[in-house]
C-alpha positions in Angstrom: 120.0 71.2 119.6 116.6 72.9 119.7 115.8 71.0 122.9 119.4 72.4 124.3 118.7 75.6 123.2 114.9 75.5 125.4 116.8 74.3 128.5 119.3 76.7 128.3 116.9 79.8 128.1 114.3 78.2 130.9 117.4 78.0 133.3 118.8 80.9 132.2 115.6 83.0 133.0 114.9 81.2 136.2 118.6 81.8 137.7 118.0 85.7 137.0 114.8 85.2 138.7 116.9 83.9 141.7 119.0 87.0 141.0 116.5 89.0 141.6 115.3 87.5 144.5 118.3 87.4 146.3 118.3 91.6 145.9 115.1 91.8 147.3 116.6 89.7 150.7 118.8 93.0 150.7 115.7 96.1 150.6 113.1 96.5 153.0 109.6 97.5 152.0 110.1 101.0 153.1 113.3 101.6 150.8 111.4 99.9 147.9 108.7 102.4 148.1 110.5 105.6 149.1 110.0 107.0 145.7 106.4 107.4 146.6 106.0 108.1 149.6 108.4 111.2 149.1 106.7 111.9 145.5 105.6 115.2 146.2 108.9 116.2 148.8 111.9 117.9 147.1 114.3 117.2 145.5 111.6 115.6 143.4 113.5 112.5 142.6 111.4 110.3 140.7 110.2 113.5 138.5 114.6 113.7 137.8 114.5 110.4 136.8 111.8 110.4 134.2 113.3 113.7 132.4 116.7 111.9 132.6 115.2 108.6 131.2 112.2 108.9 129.3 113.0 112.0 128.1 116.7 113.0 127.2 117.6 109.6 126.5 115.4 108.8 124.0 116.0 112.4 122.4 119.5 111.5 122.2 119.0 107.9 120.3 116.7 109.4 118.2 119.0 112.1 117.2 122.3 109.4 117.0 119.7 107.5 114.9 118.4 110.3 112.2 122.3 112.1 112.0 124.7 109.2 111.7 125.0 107.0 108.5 124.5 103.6 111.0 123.6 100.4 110.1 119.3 100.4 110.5 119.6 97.6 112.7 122.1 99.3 115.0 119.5 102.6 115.1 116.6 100.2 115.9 118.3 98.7 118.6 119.7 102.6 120.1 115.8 103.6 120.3 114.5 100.5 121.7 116.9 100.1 124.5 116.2 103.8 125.0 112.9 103.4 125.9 113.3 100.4 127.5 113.2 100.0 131.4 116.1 99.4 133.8 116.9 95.5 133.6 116.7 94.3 137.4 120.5 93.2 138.5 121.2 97.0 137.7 120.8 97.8 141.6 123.5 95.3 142.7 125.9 97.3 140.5 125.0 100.7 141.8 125.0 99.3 145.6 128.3 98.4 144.8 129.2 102.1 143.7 128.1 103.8 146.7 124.1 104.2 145.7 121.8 104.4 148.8 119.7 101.3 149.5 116.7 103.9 149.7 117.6 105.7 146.0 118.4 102.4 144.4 115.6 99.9 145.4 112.9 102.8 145.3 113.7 104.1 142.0 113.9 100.4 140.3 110.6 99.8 141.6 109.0 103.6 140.8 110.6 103.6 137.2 109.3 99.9 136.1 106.0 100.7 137.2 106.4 104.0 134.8 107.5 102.1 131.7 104.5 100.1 132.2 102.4 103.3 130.5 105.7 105.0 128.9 107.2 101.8 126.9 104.0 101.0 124.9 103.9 105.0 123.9 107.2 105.4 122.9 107.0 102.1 120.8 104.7 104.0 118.8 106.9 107.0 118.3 109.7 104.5 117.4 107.4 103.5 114.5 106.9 106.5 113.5 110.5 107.8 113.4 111.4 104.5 110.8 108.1 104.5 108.9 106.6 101.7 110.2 103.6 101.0 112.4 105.1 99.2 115.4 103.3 98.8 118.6 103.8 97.1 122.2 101.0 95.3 124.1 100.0 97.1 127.8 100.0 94.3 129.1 102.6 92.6 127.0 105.3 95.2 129.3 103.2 94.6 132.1 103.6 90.7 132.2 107.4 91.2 131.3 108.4 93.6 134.2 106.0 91.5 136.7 107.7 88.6 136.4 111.2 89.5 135.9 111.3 92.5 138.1 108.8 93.0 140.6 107.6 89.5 141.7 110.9 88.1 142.5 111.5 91.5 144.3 108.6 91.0 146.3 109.6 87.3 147.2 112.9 88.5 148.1 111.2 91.4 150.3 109.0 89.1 152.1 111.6 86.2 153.1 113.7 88.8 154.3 110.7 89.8 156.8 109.7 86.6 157.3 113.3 84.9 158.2 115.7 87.2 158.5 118.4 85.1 160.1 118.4 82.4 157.3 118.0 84.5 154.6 120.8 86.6 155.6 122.9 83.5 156.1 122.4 82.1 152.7 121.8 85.5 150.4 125.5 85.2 149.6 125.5 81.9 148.4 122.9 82.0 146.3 124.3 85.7 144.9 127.7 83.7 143.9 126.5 80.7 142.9 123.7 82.2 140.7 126.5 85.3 139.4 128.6 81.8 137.9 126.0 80.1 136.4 124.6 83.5 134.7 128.2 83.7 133.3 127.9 80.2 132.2 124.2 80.6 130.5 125.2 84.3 128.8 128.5 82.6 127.4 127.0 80.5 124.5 124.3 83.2 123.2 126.6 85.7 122.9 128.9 83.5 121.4 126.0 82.2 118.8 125.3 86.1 118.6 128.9 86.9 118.0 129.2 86.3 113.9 126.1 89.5 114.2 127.5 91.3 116.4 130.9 91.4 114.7 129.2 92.3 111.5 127.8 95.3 113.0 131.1 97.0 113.8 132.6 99.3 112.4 131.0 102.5 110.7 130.6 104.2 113.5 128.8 101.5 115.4 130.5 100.9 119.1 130.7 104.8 118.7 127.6 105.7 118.3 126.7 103.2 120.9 129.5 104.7 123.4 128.1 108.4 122.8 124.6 107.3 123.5 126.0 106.0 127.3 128.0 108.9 128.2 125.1 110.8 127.1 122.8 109.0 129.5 125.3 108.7 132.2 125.8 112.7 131.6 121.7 113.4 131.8 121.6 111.7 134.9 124.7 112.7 136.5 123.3 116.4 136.0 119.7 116.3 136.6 120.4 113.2 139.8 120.0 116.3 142.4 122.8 117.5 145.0 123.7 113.7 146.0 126.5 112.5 144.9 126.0 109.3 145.3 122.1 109.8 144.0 123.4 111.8 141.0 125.9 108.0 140.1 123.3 105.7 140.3 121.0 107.7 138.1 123.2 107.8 135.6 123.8 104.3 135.4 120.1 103.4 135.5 119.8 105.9 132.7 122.6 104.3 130.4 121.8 100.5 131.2 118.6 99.2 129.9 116.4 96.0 130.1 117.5 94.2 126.9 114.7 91.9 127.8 112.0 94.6 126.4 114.5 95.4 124.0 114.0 91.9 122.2 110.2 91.9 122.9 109.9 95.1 121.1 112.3 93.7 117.9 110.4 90.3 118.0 107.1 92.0 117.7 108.0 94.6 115.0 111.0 93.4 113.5 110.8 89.3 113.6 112.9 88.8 110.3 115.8 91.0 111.4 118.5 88.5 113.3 120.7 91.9 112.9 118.9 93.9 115.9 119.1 91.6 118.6 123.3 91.2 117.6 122.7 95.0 117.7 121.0 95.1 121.3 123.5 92.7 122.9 126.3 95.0 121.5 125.0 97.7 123.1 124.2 95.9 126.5 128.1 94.7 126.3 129.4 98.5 125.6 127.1 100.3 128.1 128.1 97.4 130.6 131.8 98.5 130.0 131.3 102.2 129.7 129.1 102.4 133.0 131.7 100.1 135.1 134.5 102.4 134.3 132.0 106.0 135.1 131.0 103.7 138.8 134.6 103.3 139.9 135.5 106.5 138.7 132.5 108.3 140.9 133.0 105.9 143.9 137.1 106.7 143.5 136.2 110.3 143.5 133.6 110.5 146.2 134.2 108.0 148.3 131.5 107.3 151.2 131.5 105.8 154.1 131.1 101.9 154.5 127.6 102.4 155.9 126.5 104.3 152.9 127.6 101.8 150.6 126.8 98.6 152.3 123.3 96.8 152.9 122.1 96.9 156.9 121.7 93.6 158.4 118.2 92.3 158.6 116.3 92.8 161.9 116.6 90.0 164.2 
């Protein structure tokens, strides 16, 4: 069973690697490094998404955390998916809801190269706020958000310019073949995980959890700037988080506690819910045209 166990987790990482290549057939290097080229330009977009992220967010946890009488586990696991990055098959969702290619793929990139100095920082602060020393490597995150966000990007970016035509042609495929086998490899840890997780609720748990999305989806609705599609997809990469650095944060401070990762896969499974329903209600409301919400072709 160990052995089982090993294989599932190797495949299940390396499908979500294919994942995450796939989206990067989809961007060009342009859109995945608008954030910086327009850094200075209003409406100051990536500057919106670090107060709505790294700031509010966080504030809020920590303030769910300190006010409600919650299980500890659950309030380790609010703060650390707080502070955690975006997890990278967030931008296939928000494409989906009317985000701009140019918003979507350029803020993914800009804010998981900004967690790379903010995640280690606010580890410590978590520490702090439960009386603990806790801490996160530099180049623990760094390693983490290379390889699960940014490399496969980049392989995705450069097959795209490199065969267009073919990638095109088989992007799809791979998207719906690796979408079912995800569902396949997610099915038995949550279901290992589900004993844990069922424990957790109840005194205000899925609550708490719930108020903590709306009030990220509500920080970056607001502070997203005058586009409406902009001001949606903020607040869904505000909300969802990489439960990924979640774990690596609980496994380095918390090893003995089985309860917090229960805890952070609850709260992946209700922001996952709560953020589907805000998306269709935002793309219901303000719908776009198809060439807003679709991907352009690849050059030929």
């Amino acid at each position: 069973m160990p052995a089982l166990a090993e294989i599932v987790k190797y495949a299940l990482t390396a499908n979500i690697f294919l994942l995450v290549v796939q989206l990067g057939t989809r961007a060009s290097f342009d859109e995945a490094t608008s954030f910086f080229r327009n850094l200075f330009r209003p409406p100051a977009s990536l500057f919106r998404a670090v107060l709505a992220m790294n700031f509010v967010v966080p504030l809020a946890a920590a303030a769910l955390a300190l006010t409600f009488n919650i299980h500890p586990a659950v309030k380790i696991a609010l703060v650390a998916m707080s502070i955690s990055p975006v997890p990278p098959l967030v931008p296939g969702k928000q494409l989906r809801f009317g985000g701009r290619a140019s918003y979507v793929y350029g803020l993914l990139v800009a804010v998981s190269l900004v967690a790379i100095f903010t995640v280690p920082l606010s580890v410590e602060l978590l520490g702090r706020l439960f009386g603990r020393d806790a801490h996160m490597n530099f180049f623990e995150i760094s390693w983490l958000l290379a390889r699960t966000v940014l490399l496969p990007l980049s392989i995705g970016m450069a097959l795209r310019a490199f065969a267009p035509k073919r990638i095109a042609r088989a992007s799809e495929r791979i998207a719906r073949v690796c979408n079912s086998l995800l569902i396949v490899g997610l099915a038995p840890i949550f279901w290992k995980a589900a004993p844990d997780m069922w424990s957790l609720v109840g005194n205000g748990t899925v609550l708490s959890i719930a108020a903590l999305a709306f009030a990220a989806m509500a920080a970056g609705h607001w502070i997203g700037g005058p586009n409406e599609q902009d001001r949606t997809a903020l607040g869904i990469f505000a909300a969802v988080r990489h439960p990924g650095v979640a774990l690596a944060i609980a496994k380095d401070n918390w090893p003995a506690d089985r309860l917090i990762p229960a805890a952070i896969l609850l709260f992946s499974l209700v922001t996952f819910a709560t953020t589907t329903l805000y998306g269709r209600y935002r793309l219901k409301r303000y719908s776009v045209p198809e060439s807003l919400t679709s991907v352009p072709p690849p050059p030929r």
